[in-house]
One Martini backbone bead per residue (centre of mass of N, CA, C, O) as a GRO file, in nm:
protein
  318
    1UNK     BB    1   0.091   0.035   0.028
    2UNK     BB    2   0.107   0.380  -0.056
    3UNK     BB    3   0.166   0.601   0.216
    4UNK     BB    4  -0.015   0.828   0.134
    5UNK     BB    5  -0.271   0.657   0.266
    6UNK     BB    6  -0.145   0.688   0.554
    7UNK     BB    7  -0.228   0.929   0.601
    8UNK     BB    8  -0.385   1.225   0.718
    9UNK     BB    9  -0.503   1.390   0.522
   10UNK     BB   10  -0.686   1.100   0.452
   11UNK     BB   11  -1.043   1.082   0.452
   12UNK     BB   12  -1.321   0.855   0.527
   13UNK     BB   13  -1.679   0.849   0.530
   14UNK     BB   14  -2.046   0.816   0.636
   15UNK     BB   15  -2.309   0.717   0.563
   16UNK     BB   16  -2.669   0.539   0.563
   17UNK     BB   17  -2.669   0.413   0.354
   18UNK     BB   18  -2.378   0.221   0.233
   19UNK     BB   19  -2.180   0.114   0.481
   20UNK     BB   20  -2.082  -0.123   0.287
   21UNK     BB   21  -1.932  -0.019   0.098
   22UNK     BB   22  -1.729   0.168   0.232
   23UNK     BB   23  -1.589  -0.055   0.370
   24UNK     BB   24  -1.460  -0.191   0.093
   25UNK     BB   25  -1.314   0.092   0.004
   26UNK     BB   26  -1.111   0.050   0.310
   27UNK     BB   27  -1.023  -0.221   0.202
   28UNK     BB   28  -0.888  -0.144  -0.028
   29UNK     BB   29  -0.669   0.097   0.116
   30UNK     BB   30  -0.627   0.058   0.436
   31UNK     BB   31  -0.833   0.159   0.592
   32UNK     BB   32  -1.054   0.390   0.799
   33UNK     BB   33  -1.339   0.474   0.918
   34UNK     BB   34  -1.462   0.779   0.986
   35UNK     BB   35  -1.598   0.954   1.259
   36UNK     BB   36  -1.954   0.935   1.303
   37UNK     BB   37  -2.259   1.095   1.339
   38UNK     BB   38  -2.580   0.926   1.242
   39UNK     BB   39  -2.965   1.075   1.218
   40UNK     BB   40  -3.255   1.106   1.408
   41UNK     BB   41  -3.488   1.281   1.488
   42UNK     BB   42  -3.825   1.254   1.545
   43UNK     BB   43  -3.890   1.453   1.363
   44UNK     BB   44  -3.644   1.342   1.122
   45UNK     BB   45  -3.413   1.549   1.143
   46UNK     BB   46  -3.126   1.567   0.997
   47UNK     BB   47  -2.765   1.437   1.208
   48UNK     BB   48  -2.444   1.547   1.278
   49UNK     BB   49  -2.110   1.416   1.379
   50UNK     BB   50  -1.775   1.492   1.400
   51UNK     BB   51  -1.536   1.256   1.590
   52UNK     BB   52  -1.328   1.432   1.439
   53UNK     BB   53  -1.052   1.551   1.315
   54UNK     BB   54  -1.013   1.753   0.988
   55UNK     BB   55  -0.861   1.971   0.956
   56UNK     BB   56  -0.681   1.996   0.675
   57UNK     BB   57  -0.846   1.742   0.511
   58UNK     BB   58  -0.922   1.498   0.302
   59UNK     BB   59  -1.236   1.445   0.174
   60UNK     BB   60  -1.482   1.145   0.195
   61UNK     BB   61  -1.817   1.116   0.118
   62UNK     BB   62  -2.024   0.820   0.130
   63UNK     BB   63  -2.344   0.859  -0.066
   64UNK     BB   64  -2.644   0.712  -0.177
   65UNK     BB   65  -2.944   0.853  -0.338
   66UNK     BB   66  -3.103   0.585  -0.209
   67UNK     BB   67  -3.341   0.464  -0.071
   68UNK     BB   68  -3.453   0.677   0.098
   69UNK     BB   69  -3.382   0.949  -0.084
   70UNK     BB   70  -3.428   1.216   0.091
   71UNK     BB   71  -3.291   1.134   0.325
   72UNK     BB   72  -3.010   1.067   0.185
   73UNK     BB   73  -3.000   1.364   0.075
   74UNK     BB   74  -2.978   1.516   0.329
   75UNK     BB   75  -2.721   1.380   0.476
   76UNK     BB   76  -2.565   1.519   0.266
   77UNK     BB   77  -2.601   1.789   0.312
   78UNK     BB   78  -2.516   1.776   0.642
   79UNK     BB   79  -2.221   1.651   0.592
   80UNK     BB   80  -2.138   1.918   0.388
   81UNK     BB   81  -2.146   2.120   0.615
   82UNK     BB   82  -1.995   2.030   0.832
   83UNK     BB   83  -1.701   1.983   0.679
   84UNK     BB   84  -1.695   2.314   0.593
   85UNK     BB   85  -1.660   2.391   0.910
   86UNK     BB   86  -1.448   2.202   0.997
   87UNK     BB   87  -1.190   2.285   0.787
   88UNK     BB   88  -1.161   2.120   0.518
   89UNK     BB   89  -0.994   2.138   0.252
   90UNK     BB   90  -1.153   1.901   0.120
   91UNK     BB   91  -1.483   1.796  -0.026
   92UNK     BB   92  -1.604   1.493  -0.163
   93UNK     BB   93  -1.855   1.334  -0.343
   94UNK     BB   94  -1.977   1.010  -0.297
   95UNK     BB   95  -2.195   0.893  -0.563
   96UNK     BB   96  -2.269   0.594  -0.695
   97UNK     BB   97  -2.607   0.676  -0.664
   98UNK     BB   98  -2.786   0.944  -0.879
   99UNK     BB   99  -3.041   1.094  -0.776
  100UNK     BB  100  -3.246   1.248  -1.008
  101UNK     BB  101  -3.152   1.182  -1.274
  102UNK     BB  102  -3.427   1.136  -1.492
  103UNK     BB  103  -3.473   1.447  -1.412
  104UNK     BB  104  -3.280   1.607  -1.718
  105UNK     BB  105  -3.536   1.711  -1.841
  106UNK     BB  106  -3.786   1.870  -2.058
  107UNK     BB  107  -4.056   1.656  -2.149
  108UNK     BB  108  -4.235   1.843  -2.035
  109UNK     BB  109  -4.436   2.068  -1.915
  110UNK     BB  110  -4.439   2.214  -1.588
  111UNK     BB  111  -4.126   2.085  -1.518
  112UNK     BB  112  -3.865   1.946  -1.352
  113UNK     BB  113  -3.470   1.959  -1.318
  114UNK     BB  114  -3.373   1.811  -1.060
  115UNK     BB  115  -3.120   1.731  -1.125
  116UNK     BB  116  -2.988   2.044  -1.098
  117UNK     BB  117  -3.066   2.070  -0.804
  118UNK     BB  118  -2.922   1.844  -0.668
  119UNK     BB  119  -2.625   1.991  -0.765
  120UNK     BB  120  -2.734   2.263  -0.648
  121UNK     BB  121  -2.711   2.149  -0.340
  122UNK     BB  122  -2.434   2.015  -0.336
  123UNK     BB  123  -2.277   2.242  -0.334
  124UNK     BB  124  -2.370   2.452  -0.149
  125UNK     BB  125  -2.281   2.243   0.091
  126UNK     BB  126  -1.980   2.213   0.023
  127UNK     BB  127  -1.848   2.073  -0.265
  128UNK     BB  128  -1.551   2.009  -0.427
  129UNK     BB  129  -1.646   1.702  -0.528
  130UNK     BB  130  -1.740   1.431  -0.798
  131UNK     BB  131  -1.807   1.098  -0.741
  132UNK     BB  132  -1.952   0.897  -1.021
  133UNK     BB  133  -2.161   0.621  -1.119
  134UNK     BB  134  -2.370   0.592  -1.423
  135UNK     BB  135  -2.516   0.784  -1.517
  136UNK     BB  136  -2.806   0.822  -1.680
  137UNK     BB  137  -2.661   1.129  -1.779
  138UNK     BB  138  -2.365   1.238  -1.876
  139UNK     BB  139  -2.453   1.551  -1.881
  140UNK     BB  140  -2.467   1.622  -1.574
  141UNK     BB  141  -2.190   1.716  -1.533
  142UNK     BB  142  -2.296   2.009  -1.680
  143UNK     BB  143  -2.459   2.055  -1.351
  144UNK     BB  144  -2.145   2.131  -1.247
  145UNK     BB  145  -1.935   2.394  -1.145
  146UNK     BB  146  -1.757   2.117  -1.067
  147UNK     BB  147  -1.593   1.849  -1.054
  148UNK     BB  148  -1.613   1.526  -1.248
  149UNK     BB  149  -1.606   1.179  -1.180
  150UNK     BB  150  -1.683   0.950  -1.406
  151UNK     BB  151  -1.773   0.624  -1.359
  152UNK     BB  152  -1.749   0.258  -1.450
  153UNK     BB  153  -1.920  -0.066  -1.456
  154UNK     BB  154  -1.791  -0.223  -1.726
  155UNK     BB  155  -1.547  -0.397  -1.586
  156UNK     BB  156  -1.645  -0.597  -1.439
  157UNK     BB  157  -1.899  -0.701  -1.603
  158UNK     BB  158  -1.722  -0.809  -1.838
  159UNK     BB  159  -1.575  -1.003  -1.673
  160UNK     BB  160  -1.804  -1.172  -1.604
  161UNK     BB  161  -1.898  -1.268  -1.883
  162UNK     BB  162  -1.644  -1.401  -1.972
  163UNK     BB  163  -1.647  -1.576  -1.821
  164UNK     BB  164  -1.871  -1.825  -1.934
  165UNK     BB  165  -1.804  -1.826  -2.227
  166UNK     BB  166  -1.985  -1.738  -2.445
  167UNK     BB  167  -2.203  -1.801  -2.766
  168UNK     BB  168  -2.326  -1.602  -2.981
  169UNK     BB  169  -2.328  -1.298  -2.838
  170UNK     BB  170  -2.569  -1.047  -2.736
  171UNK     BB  171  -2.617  -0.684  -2.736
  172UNK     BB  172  -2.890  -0.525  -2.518
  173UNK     BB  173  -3.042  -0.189  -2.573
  174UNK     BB  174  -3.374  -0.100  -2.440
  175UNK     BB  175  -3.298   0.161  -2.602
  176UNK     BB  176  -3.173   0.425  -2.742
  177UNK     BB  177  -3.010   0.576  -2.485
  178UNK     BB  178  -2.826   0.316  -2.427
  179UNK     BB  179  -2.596   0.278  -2.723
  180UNK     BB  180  -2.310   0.334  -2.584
  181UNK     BB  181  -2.330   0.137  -2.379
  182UNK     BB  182  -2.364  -0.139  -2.520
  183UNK     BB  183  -2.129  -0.093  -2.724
  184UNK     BB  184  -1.890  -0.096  -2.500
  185UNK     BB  185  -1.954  -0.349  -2.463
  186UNK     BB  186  -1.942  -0.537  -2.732
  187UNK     BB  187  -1.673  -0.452  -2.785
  188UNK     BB  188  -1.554  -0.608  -2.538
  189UNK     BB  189  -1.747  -0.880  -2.591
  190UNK     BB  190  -1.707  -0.957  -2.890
  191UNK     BB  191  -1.975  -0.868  -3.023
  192UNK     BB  192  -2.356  -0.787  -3.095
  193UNK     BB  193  -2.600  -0.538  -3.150
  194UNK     BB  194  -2.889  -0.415  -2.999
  195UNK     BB  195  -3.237  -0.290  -3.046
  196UNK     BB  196  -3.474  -0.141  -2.887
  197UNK     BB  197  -3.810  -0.036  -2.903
  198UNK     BB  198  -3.961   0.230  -2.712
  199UNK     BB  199  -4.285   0.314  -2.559
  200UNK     BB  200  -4.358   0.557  -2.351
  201UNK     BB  201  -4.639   0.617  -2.193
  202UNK     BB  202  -4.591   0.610  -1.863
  203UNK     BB  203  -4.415   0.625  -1.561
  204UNK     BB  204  -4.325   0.299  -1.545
  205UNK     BB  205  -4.404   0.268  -1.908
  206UNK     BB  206  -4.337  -0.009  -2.106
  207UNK     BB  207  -4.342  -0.088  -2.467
  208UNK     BB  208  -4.233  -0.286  -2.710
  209UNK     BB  209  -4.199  -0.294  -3.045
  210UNK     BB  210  -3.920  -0.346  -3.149
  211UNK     BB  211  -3.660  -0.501  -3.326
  212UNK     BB  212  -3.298  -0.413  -3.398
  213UNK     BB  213  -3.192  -0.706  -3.514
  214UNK     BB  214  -3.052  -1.031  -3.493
  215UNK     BB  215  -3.182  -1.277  -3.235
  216UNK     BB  216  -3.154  -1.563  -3.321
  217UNK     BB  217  -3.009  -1.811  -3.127
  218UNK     BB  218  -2.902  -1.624  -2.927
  219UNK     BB  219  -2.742  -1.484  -2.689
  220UNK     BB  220  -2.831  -1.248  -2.426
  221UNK     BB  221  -2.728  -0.876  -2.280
  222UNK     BB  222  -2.856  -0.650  -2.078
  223UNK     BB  223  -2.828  -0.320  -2.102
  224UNK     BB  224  -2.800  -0.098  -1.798
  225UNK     BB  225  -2.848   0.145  -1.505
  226UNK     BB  226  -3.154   0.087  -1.434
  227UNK     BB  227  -3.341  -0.095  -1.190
  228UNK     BB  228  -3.660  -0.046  -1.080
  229UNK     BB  229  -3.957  -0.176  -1.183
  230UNK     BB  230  -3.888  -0.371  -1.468
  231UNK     BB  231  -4.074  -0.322  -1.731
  232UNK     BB  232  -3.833  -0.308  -1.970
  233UNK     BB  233  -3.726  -0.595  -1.910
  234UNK     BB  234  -3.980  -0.771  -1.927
  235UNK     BB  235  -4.040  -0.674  -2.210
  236UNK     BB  236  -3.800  -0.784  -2.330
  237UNK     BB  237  -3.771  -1.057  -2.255
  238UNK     BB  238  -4.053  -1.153  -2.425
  239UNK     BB  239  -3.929  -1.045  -2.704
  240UNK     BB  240  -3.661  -1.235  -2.688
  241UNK     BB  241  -3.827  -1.490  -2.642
  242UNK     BB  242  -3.995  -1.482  -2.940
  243UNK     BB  243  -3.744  -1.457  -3.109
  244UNK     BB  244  -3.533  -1.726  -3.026
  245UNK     BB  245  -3.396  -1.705  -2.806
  246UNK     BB  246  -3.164  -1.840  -2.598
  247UNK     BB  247  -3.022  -1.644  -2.375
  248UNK     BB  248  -3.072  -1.474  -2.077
  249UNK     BB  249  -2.932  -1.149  -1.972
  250UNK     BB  250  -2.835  -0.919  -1.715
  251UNK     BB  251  -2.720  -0.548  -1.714
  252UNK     BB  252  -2.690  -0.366  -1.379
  253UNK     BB  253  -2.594  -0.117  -1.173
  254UNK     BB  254  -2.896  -0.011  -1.032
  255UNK     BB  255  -3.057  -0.168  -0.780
  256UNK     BB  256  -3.401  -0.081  -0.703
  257UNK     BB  257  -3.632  -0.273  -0.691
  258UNK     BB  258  -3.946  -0.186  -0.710
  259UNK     BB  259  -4.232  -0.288  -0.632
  260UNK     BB  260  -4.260  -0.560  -0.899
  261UNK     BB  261  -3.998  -0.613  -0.979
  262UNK     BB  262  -3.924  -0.906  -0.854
  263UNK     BB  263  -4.186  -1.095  -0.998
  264UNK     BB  264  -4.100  -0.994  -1.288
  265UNK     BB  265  -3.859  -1.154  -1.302
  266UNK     BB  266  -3.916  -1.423  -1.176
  267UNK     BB  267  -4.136  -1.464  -1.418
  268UNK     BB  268  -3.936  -1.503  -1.641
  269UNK     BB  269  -3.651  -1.561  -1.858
  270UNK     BB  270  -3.419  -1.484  -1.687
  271UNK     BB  271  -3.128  -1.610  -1.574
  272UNK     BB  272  -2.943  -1.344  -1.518
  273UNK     BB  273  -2.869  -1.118  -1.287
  274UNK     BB  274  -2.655  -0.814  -1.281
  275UNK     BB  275  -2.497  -0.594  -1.026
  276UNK     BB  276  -2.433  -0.383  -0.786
  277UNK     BB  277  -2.371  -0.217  -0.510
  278UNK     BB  278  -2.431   0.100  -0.505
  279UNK     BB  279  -2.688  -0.075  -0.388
  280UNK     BB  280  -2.853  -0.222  -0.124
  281UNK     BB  281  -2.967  -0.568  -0.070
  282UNK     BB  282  -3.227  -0.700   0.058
  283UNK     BB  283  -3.253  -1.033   0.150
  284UNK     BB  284  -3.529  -1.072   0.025
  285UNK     BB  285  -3.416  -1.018  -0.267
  286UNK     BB  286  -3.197  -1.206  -0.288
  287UNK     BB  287  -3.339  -1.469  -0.212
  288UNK     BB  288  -3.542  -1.430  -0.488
  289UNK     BB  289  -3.354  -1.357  -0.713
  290UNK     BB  290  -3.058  -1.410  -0.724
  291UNK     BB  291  -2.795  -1.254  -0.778
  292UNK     BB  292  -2.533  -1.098  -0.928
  293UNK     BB  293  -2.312  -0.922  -0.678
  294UNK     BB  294  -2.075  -0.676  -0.758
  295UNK     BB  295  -1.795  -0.524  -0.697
  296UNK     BB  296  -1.683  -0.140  -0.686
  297UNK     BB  297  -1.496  -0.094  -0.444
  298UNK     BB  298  -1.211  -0.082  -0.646
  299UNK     BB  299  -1.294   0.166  -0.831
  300UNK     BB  300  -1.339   0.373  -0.605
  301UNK     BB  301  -1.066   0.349  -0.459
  302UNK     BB  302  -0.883   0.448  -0.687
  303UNK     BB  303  -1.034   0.696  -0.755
  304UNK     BB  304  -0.959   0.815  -0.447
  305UNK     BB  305  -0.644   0.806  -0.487
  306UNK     BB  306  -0.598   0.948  -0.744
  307UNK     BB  307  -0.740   1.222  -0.669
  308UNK     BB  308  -0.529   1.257  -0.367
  309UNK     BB  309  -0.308   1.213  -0.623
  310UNK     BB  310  -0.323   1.405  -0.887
  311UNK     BB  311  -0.447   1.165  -1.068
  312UNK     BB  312  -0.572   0.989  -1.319
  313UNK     BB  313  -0.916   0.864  -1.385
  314UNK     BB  314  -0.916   0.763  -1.689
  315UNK     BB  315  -0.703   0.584  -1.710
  316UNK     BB  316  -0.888   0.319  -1.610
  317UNK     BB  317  -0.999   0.318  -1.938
  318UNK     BB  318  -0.765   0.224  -2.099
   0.00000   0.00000   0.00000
């Protein structure tokens, strides 16, 4: 290890959206979790104390803004007001899961673009910098007046689907916006790539109209970046199950898995689901579902250490 991670300059904290990532990420770098108290008054309101000093420290603060939504971004944002007054050098919003991403621009009349509300409300508490991983859509980066570092979980996910050795392999993009994340994934596992045609008619009501390209008899594998209520993924995989596909897989980086999502699931045709950890999953889920949970803990370690260290993050992709 290191011995720049051994120093004191480098902190690293936690809310309590996602805990169990945080230690695998301190775990990864030899490090142990800093100090501090969060909680919530009787009537709700989010509430942190910092149990050590920070002053003239680099500080990062990990925490998924995943359900529930609004206490853990509010948790974000007294957490990074806190250590802006207690006089940190700088401070880091490791944010794995970017809740209210979807909502990033103006798609109908007299709607908020809530995704720029979020970013200004991230920097306005105190952050001088953004490390997010997947992000819903790129442009998001350019929602934030501060440096954003966006990783991406493409090379775990690649590096499992390699482990399988499928053949006659094809990667299916389940929307037109999904294109260029499926293409980077077909190109890593020198596949072919397909399109779904899908229709939204209202919020978490999708169907597929159209498959563009050819997938009788091939092995099949679903990216994208987030599986909500599973609505798009069911309707996929019935359309690829009709289409006369092999093997039928899926890869999503954000499990919220909210709603129908797991019923909608467990009665597909999808032989298995591949997530990453950036959302914990509750037991019960796990159980249900038993998808093939990757840690992103590596990628993330990584990225705060060359944050720490004035190194390239993009070098992390080439």
């Amino acid at each position: 290890m290191d011995s720049i991670l051994r120093s004191e300059d480098l902190k690293i904290f936690t809310g309590r959206s996602n805990v169990g990532l945080a230690g695998l990420i301190c775990e990864s770098l030899g490090m142990e979790l800093g100090k501090i108290r969060v909680t919530q008054f009787p009537d709700g309101e989010s509430y942190c104390q910092i149990q050590e000093n920070i002053r003239g420290k680099d500080v990062f603060i990990i925490q998924s803004t995943c359900p529930p939504v609004n206490q853990n971004l509010m948790e974000l944002l007294v957490m990074l007001d806190a250590f802006k007054r207690a006089s940190a050098a700088r401070v880091t919003a490791v944010i794995p899961y970017y809740g209210y991403a979807r909502q990033d621009r103006k798609d109908r009349p007299r709607v908020p673009i809530s995704a720029k509300l979020v970013a200004d409300l991230v920097t306005a508490a105190g952050a001088d910098r953004i490390l997010a991983m997947d992000l819903h859509a790129p442009a998001i980066q350019g929602y934030f007046d501060i440096p954003v570092d966006h990783l991406f979980a493409l090379p775990v996910m690649v590096d499992y689907m390699l482990s399988l050795e499928l053949e006659n392999l094809t990667v299916v993009s389940p929307d037109a916006g999904g294109v260029e994340r499926a293409r980077a994934f077909a190109k890593r596992l020198n596949a072919g790539l397909v399109i779904m045609d899908k229709r939204r008619d209202a919020d978490n009501v999708a169907k597929i109209m159209h498959i563009i390209g050819d997938v009788k008899g091939r092995n099949v594998v679903i990216v994208d970046d987030i599986i909500d209520t599973a609505g798009t993924v069911k309707e996929s995989v019935d359309a690829l199950d009709q289409a006369g596909v092999g093997r039928i897989f899926a890869c999503m980086t954000h499990g919220i898995l909210s709603g129908p999502a797991i019923d909608r699931l467990t009665s597909s045709k999808l032989e298995k689901i591949l997530l990453t950890n950036t959302i914990p999953l509750g037991e019960e889920k796990r159980e249900r579902l038993r998808p093939e949970v990757l840690s992103v803990a590596g990628l993330l370690g990584e990225a705060i250490k060359r944050i720490h260290t004035n190194s390239s993050v993009s070098s992390l992709f080439v």
